[in-house]
C-alpha positions as CSV (number, residue, x, y, z in Angstrom):
1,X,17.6,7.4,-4.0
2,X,14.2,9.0,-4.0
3,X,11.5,9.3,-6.9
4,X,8.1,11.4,-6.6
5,X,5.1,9.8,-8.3
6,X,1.5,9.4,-7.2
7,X,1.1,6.0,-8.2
8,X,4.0,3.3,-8.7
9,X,4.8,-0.4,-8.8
10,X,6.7,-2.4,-7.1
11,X,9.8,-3.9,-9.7
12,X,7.7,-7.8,-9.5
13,X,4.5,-5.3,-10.5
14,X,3.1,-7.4,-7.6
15,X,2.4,-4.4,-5.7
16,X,1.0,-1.0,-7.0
17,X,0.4,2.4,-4.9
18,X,-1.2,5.3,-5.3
19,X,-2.1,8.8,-3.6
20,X,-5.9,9.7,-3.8
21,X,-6.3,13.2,-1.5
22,X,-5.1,12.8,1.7
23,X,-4.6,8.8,2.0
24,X,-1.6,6.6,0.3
25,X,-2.9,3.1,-0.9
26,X,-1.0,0.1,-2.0
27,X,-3.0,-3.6,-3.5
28,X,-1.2,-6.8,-3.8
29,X,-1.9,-8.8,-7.0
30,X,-1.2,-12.5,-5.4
31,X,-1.5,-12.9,-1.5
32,X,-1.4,-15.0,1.2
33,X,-2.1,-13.6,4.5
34,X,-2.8,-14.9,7.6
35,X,-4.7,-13.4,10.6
36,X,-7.0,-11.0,7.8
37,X,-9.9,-9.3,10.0
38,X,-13.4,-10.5,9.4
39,X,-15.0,-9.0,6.7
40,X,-17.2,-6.1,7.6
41,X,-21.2,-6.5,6.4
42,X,-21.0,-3.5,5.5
43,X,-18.2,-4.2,2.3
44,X,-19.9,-5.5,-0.6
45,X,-16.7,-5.3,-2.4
46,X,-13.2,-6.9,-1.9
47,X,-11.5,-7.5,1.1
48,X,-7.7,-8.2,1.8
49,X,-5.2,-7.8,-0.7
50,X,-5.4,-3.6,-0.2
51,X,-4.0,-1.1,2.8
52,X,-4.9,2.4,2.7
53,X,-3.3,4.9,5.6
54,X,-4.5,8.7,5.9
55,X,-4.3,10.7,9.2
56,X,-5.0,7.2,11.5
57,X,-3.4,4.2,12.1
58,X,-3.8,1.9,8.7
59,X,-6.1,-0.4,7.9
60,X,-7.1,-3.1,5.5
61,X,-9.3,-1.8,2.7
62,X,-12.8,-2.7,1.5
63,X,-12.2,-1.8,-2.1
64,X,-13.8,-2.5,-5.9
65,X,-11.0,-0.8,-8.0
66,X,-7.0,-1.4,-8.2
67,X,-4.2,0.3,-7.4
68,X,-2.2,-1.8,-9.5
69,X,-0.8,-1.3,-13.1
70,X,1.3,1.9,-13.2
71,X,3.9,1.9,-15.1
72,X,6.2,3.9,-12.5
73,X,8.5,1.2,-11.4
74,X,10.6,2.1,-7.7
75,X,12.9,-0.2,-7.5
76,X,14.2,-2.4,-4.3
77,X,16.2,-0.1,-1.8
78,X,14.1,3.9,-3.1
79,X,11.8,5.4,-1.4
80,X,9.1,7.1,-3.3
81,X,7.8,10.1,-1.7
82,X,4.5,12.3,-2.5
83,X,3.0,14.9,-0.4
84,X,3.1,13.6,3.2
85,X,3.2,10.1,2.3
86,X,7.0,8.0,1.9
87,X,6.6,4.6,0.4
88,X,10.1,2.2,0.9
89,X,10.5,-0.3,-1.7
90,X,12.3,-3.5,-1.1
91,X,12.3,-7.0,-2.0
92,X,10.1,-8.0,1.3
93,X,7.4,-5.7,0.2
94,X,6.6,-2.1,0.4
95,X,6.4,0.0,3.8
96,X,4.3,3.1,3.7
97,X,4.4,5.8,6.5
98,X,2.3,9.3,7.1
99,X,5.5,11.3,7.8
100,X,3.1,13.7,9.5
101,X,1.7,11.0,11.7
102,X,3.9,8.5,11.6
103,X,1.0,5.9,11.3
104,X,1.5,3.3,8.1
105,X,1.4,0.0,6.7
106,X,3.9,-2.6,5.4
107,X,2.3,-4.9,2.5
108,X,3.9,-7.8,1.0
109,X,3.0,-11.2,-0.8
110,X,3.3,-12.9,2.4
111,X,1.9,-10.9,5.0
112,X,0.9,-7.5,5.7
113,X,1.0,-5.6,9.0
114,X,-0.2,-2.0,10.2
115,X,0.7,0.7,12.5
């Protein structure tokens, strides 16, 4: 099953994504990650808890706004595509992939990882 919306939540509402131009972007609410990069000087905002993925590989984001709260729900098992940009849902977390690229991101409660 497939659904097309710009921004979505996972079915805990843990997770939210959304398209802004050319990147895909999912936050996590509650997280516990292990092995989070140093964060940069030069982010005066938030670090850890957001992945963001446009034409490169994807990376943690420095970020002072959400992505979380849309009341598009794609549930375990659909994968929620929009422009370039398909986001899996399942009940590990959410995997996001550039279809053009194939570069992405997988974000979950637990852990997060980036390609």
């Amino acid at each position: 099953p497939r659904t097309n919306y710009n921004a979505f939540s996972s079915p805990s509402l843990n997770i939210g994504c959304m398209a802004e131009e050319e990147v895909m972007r999912c936050d996590v609410s509650e997280f516990q990650w292990s092995g989070l990069p140093n964060k940069p000087p030069s982010c005066e905002e938030d670090w850890g808890g957001a992945l963001e993925v446009g034409l490169g590989v994807g990376h943690v984001l420095c970020h002072g706004d959400t992505a979380l709260g849309s009341e598009n729900v794609v549930n375990y098992g659909v994968t929620n595509r929009w422009k370039q940009f398909d986001c899996t849902s399942a009940a590990s977390g959410i995997t996001c992939r550039n279809t053009r690229t194939g570069h992405g991101f997988e974000i979950a409660r637990t852990h997060y990882r980036v390609f």
